[in-house]
N, CA and C atoms as a LAMMPS dump frame, in Angstrom:
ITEM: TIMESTEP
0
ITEM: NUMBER OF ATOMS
645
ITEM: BOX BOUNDS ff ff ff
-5.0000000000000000e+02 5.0000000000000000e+02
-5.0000000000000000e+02 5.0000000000000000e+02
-5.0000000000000000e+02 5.0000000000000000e+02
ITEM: ATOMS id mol type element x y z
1 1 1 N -136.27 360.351 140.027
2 1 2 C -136.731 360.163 141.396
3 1 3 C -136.777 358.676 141.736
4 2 1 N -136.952 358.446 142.725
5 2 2 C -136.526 356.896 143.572
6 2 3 C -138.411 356.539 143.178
7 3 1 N -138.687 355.011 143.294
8 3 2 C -139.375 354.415 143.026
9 3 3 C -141.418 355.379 143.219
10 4 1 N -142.193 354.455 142.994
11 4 2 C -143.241 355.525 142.999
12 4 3 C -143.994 355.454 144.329
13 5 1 N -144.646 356.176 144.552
14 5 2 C -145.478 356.392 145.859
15 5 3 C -146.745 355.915 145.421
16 6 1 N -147.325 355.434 147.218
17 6 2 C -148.271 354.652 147.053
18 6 3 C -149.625 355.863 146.415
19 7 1 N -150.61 355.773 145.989
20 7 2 C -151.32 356.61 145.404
21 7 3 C -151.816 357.268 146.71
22 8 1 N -151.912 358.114 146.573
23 8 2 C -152.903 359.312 147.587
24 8 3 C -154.303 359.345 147.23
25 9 1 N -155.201 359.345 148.121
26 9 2 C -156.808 359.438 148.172
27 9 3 C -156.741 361.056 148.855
28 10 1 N -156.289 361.541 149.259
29 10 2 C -156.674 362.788 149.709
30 10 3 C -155.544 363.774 149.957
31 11 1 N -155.776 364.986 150.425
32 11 2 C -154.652 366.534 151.033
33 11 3 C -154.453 365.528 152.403
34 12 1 N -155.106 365.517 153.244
35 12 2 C -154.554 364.971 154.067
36 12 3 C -153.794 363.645 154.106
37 13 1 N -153.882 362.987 153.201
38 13 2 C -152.904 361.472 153.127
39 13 3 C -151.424 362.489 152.664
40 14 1 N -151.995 363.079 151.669
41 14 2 C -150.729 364.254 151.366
42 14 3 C -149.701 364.549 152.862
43 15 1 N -150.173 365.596 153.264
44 15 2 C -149.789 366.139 154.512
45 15 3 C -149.189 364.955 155.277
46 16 1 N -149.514 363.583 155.842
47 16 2 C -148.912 362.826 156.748
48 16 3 C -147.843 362.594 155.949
49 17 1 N -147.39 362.58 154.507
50 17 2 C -146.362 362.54 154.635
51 17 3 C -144.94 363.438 155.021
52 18 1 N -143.502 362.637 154.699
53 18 2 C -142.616 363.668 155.146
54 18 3 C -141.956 363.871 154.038
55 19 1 N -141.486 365.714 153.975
56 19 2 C -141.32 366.742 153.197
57 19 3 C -140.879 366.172 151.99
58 20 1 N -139.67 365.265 151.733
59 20 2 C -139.269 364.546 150.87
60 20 3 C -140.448 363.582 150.215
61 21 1 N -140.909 362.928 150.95
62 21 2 C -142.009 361.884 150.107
63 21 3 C -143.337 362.873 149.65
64 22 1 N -143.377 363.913 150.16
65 22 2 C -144.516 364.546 149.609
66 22 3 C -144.301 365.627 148.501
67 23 1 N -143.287 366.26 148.429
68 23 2 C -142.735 366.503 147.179
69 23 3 C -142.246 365.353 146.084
70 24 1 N -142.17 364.378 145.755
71 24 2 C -141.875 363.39 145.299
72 24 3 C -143.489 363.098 144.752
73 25 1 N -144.309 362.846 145.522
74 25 2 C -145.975 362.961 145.62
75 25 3 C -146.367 364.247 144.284
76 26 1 N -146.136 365.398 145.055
77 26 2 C -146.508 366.258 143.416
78 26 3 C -145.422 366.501 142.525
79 27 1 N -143.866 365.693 141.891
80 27 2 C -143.583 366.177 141.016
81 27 3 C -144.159 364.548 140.203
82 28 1 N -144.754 363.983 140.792
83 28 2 C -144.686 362.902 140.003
84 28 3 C -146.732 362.323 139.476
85 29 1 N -147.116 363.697 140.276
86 29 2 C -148.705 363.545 139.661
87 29 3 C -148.947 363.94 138.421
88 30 1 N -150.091 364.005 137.961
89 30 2 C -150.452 364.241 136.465
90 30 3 C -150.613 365.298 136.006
91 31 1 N -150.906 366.498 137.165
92 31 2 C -150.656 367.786 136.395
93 31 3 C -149.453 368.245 136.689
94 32 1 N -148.377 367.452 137.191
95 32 2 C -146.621 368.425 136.913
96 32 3 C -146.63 367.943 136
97 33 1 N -145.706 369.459 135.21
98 33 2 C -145.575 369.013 133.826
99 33 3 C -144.151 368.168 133.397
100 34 1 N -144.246 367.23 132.654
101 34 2 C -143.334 366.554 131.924
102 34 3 C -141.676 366.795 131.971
103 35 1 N -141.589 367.971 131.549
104 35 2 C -140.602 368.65 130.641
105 35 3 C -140.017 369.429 132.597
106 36 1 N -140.347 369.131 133.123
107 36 2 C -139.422 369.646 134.644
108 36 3 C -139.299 368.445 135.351
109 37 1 N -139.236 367.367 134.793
110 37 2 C -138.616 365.992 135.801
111 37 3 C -137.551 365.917 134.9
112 38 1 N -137.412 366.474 133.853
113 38 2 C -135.714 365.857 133.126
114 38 3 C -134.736 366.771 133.579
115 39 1 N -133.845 365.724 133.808
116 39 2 C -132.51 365.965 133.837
117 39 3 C -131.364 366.528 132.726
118 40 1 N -131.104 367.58 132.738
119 40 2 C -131.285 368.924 133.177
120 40 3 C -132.24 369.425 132.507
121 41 1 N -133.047 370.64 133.617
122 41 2 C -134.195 371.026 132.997
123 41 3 C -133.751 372.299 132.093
124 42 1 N -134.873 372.228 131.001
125 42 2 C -134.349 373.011 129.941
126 42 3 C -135.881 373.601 129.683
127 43 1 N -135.576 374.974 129.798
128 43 2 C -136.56 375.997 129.638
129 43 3 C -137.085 376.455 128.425
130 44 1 N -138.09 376.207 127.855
131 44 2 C -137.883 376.837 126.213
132 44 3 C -137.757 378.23 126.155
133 45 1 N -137.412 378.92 125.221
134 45 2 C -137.221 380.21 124.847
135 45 3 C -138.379 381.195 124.697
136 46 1 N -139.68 380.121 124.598
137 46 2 C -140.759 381.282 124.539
138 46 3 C -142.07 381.032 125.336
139 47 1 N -141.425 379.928 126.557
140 47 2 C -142.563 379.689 127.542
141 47 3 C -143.201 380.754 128.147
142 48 1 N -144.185 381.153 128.232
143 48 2 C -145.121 382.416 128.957
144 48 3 C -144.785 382.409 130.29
145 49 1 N -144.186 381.186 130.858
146 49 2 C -143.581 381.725 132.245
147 49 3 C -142.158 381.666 132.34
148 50 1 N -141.347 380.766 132.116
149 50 2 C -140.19 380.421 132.051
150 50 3 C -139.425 380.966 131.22
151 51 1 N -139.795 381.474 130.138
152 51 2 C -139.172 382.01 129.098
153 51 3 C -138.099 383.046 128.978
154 52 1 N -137.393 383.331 128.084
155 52 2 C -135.974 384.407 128.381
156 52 3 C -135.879 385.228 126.909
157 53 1 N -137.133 384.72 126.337
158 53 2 C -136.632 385.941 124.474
159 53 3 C -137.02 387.258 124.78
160 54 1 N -136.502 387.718 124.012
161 54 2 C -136.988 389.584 124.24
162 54 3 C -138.578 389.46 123.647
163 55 1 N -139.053 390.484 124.693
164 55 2 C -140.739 390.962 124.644
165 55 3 C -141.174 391.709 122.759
166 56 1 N -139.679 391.914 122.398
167 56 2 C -140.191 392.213 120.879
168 56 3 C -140.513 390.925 120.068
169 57 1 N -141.623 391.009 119.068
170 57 2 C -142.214 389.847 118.751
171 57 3 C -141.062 389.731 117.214
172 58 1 N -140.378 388.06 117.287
173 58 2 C -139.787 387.559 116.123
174 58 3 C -138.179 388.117 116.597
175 59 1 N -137.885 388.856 117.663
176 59 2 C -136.847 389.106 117.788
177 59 3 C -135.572 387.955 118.675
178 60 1 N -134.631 387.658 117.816
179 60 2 C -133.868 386.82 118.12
180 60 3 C -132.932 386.237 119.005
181 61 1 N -132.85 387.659 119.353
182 61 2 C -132.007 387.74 120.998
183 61 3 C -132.844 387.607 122.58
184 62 1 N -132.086 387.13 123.254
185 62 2 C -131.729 386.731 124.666
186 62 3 C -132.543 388.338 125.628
187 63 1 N -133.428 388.404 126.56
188 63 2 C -133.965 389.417 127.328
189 63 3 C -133.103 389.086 128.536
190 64 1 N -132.905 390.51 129.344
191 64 2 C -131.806 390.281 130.154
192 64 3 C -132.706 389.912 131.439
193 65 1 N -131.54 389.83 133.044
194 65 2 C -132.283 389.206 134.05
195 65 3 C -133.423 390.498 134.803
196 66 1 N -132.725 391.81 133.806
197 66 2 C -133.492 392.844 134.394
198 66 3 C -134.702 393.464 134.325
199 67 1 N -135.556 392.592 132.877
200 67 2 C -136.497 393.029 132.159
201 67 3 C -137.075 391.987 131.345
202 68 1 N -137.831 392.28 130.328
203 68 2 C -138.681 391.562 129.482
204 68 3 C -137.805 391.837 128.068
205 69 1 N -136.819 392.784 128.179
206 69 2 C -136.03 392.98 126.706
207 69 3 C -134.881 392.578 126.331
208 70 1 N -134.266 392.41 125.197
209 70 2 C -133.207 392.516 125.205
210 70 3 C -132.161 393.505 125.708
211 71 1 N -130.76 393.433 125.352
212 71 2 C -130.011 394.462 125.991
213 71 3 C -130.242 396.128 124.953
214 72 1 N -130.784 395.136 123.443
215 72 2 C -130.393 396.583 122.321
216 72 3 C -131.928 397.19 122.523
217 73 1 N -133.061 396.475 122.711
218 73 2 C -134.275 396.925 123.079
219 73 3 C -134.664 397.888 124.191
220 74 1 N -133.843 397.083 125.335
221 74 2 C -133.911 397.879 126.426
222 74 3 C -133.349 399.737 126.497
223 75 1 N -132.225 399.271 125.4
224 75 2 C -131.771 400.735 125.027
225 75 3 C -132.464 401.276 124.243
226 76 1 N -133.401 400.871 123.665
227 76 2 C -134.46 401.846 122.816
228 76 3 C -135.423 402.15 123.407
229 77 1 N -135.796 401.528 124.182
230 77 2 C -136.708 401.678 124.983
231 77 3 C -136.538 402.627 126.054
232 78 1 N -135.642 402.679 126.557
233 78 2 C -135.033 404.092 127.426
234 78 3 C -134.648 405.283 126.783
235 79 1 N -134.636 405.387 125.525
236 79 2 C -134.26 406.539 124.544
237 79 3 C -135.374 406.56 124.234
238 80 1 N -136.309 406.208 123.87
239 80 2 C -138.159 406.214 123.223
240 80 3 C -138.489 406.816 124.549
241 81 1 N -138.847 406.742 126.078
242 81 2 C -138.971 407.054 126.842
243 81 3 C -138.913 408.64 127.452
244 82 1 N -137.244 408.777 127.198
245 82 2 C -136.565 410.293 128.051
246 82 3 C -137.409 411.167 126.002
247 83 1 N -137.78 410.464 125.452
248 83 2 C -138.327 411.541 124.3
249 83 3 C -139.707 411.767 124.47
250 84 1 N -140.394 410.864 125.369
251 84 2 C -141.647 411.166 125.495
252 84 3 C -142.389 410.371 124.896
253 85 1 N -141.954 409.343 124.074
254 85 2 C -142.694 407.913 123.116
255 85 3 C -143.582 406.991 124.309
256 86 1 N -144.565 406.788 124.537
257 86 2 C -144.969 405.484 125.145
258 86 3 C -144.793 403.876 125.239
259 87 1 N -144.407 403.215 125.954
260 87 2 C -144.111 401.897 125.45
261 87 3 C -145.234 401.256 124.469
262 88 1 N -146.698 401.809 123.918
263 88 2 C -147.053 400.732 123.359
264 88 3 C -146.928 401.071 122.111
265 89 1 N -146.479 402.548 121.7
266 89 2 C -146.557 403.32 120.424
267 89 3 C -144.761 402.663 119.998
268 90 1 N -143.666 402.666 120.885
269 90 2 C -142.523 402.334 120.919
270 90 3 C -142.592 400.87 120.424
271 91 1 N -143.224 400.084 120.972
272 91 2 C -143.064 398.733 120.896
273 91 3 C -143.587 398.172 119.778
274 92 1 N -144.804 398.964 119.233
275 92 2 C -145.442 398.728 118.078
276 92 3 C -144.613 399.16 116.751
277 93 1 N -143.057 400.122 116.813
278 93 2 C -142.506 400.585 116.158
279 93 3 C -141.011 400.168 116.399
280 94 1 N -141.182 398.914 116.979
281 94 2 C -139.733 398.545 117.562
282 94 3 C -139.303 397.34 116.065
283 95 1 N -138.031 397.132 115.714
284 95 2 C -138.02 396.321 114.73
285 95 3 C -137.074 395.147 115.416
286 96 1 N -137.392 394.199 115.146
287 96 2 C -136.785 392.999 115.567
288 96 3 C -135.084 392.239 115.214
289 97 1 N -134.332 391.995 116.434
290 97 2 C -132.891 391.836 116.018
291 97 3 C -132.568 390.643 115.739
292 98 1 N -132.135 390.22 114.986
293 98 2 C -131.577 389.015 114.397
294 98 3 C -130.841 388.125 115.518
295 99 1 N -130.559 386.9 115.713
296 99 2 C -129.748 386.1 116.494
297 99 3 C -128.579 386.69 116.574
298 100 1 N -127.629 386.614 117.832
299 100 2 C -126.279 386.835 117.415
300 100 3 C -125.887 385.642 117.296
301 101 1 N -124.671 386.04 115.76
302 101 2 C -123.702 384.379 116.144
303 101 3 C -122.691 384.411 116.835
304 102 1 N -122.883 383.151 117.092
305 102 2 C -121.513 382.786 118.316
306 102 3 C -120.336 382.147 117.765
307 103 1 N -119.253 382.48 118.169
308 103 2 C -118.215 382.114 117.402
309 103 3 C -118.201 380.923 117.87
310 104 1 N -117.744 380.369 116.438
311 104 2 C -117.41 378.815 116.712
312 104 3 C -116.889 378.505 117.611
313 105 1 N -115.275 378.725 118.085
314 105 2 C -114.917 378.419 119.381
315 105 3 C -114.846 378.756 120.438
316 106 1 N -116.084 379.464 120.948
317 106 2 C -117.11 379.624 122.102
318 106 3 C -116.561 380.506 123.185
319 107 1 N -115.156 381.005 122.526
320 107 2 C -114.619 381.977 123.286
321 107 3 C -114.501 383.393 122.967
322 108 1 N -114.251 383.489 121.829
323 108 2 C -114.666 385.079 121.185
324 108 3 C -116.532 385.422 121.439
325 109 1 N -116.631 386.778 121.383
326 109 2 C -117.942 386.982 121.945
327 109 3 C -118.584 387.127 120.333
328 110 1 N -120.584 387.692 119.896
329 110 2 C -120.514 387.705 119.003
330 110 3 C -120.165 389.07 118.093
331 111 1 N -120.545 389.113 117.034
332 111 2 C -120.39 390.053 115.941
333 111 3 C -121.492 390.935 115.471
334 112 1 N -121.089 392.272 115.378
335 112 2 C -122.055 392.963 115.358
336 112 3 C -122.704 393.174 114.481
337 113 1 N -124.008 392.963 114.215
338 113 2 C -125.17 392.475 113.81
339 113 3 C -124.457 393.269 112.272
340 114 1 N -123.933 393.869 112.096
341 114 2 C -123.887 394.169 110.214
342 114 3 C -122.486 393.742 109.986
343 115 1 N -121.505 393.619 110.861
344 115 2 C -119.918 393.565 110.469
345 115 3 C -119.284 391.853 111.229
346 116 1 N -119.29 391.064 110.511
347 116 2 C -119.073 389.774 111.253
348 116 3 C -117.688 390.249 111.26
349 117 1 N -116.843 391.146 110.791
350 117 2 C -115.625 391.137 111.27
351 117 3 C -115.15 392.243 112.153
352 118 1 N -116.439 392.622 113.518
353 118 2 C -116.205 393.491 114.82
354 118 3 C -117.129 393.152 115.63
355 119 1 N -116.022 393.164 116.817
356 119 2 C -117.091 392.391 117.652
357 119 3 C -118.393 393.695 117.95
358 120 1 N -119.053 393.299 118.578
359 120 2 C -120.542 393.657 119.326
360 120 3 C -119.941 394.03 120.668
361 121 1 N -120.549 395.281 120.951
362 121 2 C -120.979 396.119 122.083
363 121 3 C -122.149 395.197 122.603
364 122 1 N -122.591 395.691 123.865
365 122 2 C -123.704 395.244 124.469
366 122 3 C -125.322 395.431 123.412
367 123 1 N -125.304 396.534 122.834
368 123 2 C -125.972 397.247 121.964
369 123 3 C -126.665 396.252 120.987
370 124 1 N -125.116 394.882 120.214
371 124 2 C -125.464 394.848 119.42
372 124 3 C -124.952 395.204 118.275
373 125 1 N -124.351 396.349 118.342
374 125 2 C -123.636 396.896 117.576
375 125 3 C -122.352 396.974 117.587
376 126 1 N -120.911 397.21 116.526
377 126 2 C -119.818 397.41 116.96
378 126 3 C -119.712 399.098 117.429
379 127 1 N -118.586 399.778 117.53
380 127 2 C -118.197 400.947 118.193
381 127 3 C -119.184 401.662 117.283
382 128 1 N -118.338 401.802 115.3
383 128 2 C -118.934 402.766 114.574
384 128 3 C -120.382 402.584 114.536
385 129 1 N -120.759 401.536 114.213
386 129 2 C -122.646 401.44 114.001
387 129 3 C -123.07 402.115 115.134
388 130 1 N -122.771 401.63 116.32
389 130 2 C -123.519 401.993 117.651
390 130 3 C -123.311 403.741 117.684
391 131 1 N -122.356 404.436 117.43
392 131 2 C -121.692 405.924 117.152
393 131 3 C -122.883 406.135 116.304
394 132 1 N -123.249 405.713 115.026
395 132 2 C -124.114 406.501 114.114
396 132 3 C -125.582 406.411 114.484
397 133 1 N -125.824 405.422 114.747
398 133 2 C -127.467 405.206 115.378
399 133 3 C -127.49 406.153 116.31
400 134 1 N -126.551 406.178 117.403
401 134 2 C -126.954 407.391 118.466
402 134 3 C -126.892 409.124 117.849
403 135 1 N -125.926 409.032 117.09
404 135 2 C -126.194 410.829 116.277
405 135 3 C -127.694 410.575 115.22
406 136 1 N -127.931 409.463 114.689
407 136 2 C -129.41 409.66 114.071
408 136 3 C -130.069 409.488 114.95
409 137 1 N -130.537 408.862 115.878
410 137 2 C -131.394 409.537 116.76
411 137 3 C -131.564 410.743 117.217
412 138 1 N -130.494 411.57 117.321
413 138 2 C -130.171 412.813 118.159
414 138 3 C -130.833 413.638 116.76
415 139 1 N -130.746 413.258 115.65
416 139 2 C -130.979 414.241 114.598
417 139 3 C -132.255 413.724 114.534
418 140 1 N -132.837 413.013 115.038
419 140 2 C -134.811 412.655 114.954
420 140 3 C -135.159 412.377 115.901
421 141 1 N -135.194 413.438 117.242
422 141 2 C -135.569 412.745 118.474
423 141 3 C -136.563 412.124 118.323
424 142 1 N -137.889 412.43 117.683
425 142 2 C -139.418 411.645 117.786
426 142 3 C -139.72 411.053 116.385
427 143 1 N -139.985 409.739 115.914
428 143 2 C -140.325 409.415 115.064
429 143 3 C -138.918 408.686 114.523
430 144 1 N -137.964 408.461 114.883
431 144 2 C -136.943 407.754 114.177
432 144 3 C -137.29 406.548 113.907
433 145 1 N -136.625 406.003 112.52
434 145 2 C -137.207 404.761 112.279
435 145 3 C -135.386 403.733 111.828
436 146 1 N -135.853 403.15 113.21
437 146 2 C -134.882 402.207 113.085
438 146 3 C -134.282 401.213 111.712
439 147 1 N -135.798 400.92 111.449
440 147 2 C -135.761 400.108 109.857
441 147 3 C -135.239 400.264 108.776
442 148 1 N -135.327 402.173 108.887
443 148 2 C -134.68 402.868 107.629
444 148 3 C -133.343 403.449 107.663
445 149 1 N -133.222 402.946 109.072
446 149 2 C -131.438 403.066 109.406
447 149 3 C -130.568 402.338 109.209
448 150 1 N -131.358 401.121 109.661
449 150 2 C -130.485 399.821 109.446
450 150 3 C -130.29 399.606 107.933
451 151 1 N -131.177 399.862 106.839
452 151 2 C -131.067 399.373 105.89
453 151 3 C -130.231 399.901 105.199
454 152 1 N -129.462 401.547 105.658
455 152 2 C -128.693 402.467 104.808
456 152 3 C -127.103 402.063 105.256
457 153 1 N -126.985 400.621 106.081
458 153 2 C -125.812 400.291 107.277
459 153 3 C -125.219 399.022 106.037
460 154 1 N -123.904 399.577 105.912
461 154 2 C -122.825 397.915 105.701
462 154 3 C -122.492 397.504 106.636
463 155 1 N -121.675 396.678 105.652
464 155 2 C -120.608 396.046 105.982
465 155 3 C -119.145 396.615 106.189
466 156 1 N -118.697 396.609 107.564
467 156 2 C -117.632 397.371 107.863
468 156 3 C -116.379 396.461 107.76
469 157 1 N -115.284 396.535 107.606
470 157 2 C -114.283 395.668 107.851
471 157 3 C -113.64 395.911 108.947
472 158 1 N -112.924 394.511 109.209
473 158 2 C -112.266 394.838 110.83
474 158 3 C -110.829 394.902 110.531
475 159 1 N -109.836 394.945 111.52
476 159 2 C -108.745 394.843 111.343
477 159 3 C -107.939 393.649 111.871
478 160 1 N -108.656 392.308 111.938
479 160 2 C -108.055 391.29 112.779
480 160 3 C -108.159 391.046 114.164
481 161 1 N -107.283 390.495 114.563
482 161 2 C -106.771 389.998 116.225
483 161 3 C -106.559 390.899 116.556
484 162 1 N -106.966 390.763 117.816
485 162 2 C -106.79 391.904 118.887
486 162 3 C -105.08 391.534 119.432
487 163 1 N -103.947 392.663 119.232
488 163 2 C -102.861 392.392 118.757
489 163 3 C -102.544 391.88 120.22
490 164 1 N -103.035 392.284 121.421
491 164 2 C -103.061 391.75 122.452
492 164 3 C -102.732 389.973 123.443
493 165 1 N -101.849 389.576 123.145
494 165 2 C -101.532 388.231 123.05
495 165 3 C -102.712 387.774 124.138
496 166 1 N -103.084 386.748 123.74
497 166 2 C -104.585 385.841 124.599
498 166 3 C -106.002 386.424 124.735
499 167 1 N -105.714 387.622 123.922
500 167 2 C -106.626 388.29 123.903
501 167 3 C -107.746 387.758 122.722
502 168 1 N -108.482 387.236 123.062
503 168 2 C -110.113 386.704 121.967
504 168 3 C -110.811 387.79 120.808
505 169 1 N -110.714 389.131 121.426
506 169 2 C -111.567 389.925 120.768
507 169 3 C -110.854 390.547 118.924
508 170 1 N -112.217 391.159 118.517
509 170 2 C -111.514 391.59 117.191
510 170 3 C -110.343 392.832 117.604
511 171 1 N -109.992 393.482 116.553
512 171 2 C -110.007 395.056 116.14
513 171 3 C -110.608 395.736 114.999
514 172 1 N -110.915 396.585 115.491
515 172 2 C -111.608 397.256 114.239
516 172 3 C -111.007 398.474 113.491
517 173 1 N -109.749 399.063 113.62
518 173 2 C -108.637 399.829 112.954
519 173 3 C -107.224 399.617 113.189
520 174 1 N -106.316 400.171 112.809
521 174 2 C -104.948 399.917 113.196
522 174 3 C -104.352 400.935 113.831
523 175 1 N -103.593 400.619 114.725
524 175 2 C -103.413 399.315 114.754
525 175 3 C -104.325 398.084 115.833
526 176 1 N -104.336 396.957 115
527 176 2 C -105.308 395.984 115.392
528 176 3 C -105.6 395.574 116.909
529 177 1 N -106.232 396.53 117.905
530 177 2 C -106.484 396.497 119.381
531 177 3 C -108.382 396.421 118.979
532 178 1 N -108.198 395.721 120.384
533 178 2 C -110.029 395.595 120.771
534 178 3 C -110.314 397.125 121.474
535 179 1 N -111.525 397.065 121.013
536 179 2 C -111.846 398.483 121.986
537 179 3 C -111.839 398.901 123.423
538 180 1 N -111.509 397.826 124.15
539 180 2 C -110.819 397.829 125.55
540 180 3 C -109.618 398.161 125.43
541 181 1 N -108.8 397.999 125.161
542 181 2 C -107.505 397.933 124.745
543 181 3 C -107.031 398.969 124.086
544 182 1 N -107.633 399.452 123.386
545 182 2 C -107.167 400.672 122.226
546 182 3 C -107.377 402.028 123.386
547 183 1 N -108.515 401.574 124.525
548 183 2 C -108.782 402.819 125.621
549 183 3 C -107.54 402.702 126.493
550 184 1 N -106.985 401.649 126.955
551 184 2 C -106.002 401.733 127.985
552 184 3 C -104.542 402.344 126.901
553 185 1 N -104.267 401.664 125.482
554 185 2 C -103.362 402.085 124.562
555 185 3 C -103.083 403.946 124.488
556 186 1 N -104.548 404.669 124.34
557 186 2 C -104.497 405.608 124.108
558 186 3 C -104.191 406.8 125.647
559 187 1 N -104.479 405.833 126.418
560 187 2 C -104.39 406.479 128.049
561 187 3 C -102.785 406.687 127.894
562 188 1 N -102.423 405.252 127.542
563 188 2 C -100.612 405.329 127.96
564 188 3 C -100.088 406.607 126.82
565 189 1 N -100.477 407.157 126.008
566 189 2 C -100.087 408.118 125.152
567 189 3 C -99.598 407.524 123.639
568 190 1 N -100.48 406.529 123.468
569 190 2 C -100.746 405.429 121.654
570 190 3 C -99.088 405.415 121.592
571 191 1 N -98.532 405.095 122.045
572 191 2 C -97.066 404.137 121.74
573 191 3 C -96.908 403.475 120.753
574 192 1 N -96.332 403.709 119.528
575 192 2 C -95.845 402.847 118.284
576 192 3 C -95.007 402.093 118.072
577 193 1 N -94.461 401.118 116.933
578 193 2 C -93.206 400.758 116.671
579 193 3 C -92.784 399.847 117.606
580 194 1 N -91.816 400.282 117.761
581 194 2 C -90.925 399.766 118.673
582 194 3 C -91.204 399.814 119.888
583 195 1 N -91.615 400.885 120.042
584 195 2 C -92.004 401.397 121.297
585 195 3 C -92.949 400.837 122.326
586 196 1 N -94.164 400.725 121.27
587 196 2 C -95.509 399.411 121.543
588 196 3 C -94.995 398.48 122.032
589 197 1 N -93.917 397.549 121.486
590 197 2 C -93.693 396.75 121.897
591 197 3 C -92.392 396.289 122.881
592 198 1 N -91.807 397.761 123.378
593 198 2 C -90.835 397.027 124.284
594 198 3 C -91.498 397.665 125.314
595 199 1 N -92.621 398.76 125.542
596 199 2 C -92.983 399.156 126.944
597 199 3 C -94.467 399.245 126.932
598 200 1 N -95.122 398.023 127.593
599 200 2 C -96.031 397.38 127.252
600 200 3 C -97.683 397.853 128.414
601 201 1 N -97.238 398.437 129.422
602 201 2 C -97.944 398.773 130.437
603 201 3 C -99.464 398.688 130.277
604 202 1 N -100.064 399.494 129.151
605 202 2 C -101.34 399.567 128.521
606 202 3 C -102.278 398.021 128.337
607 203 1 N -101.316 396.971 128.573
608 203 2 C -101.754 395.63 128.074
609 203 3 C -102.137 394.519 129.705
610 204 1 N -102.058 395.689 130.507
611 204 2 C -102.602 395.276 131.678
612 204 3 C -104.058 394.81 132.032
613 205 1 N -105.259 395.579 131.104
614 205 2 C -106.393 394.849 130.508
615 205 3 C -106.407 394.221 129.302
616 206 1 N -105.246 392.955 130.37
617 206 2 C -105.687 391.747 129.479
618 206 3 C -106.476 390.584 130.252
619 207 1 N -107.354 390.179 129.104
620 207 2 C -108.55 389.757 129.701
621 207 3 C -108.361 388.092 128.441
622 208 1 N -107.821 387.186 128.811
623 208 2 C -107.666 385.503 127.93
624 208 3 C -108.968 384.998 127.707
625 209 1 N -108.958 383.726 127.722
626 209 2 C -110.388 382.938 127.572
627 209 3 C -110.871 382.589 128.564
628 210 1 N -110.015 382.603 129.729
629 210 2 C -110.479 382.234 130.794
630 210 3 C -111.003 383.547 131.724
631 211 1 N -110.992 384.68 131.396
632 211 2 C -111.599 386.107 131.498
633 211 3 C -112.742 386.576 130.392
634 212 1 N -113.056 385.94 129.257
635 212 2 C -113.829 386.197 128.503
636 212 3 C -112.914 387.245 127.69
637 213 1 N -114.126 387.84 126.469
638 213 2 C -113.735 388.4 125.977
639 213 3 C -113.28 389.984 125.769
640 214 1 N -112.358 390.94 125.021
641 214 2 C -112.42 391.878 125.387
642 214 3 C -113.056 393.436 124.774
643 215 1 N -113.918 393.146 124.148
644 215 2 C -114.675 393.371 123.618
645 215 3 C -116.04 393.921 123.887
């Protein structure tokens, strides 16, 4: 901000000024806080007002703009719900998700929390993990315990690049398509060989770095 203002004795010395000098007036008194005059302001992760971590306590991920949860919380939390669980019995039984990592070159999305070699669904999960958690739930509507699910979960292997030229995302079988991709592949009637590659139509969701990832 431009130089300091003369001190104020009162609301009304306040008020005569104009809109600019009197905002200038309270970001620069003693109870604004510090940490919102820098350039760029940077929110911590677990400010009680400002804040953006998921409402599960120790959990590592990002709460979306729609809620207090994450995206994989929020989905438990809506499945704990349509079963009849309460949020405080749910929340008290919710287990906490690890950070996702971000790929080094900031264009692939991350990896799903047990298989660094497939990408992550919204969930959290890749295709298969996210597939089995939802049939064990279905086989324990009340009382499922996430903790003892996760712990019975590998490590899956992927199948590489998404064979998709500019395409960022993994694959997770062969042949090596992202799970966007393997849906439009299988629409066109899964084309092989040769075939894959001289009549290409299916590769119309393609999505580069400058579209994000496809995944």
């Amino acid at each position: 901000m431009s130089g300091a203002l003369r001190r104020l004795g009162s609301v009304d010395d306040l008020f005569r000024l104009d809109p600019i000098e009197r905002f200038q007036a309270l970001i620069t008194g003693p109870h604004f806080p510090a940490w919102l005059r820098a350039e760029p302001v940077s929110f911590d992760r677990d400010d009680p007002i400002f804040g953006y971590g998921c409402g599960i306590e120790d959990c590592g991920q990002h709460s979306t703009q729609a809620g207090l949860w994450c995206t994989g919380h929020a989905s438990e939390r809506l499945s704990a719900r349509n079963r009849g669980i309460g949020d405080a019995a749910w929340k008290a039984a919710a287990v906490p998700f690890p950070a996702r990592p971000a790929d080094p070159d900031g264009i692939r999305g991350p990896a799903c929390r047990f298989c660094p070699d497939r990408d992550a669904t919204a969930s959290g999960l890749c295709i298969r993990h996210q597939a089995s958690r939802t049939l064990a739930r279905k086989q324990v509507p009340v009382g499922f315990d996430e903790a003892a699910w996760a712990a019975r979960q590998r490590d899956l292997p992927g199948a590489g690049p998404c064979l998709v030229p500019s395409c960022p995302a993994r694959g997770e079988m062969a042949p090596a398509l992202c799970h966007r991709h393997r849906s439009t592949w299988q629409r066109a009637g899964m084309p092989t060989g040769t075939e894959r590659e001289r009549d290409k139509p299916w590769e119309a969701t393609r999505l580069g770095p400058a579209g994000g990832g496809c995944g």
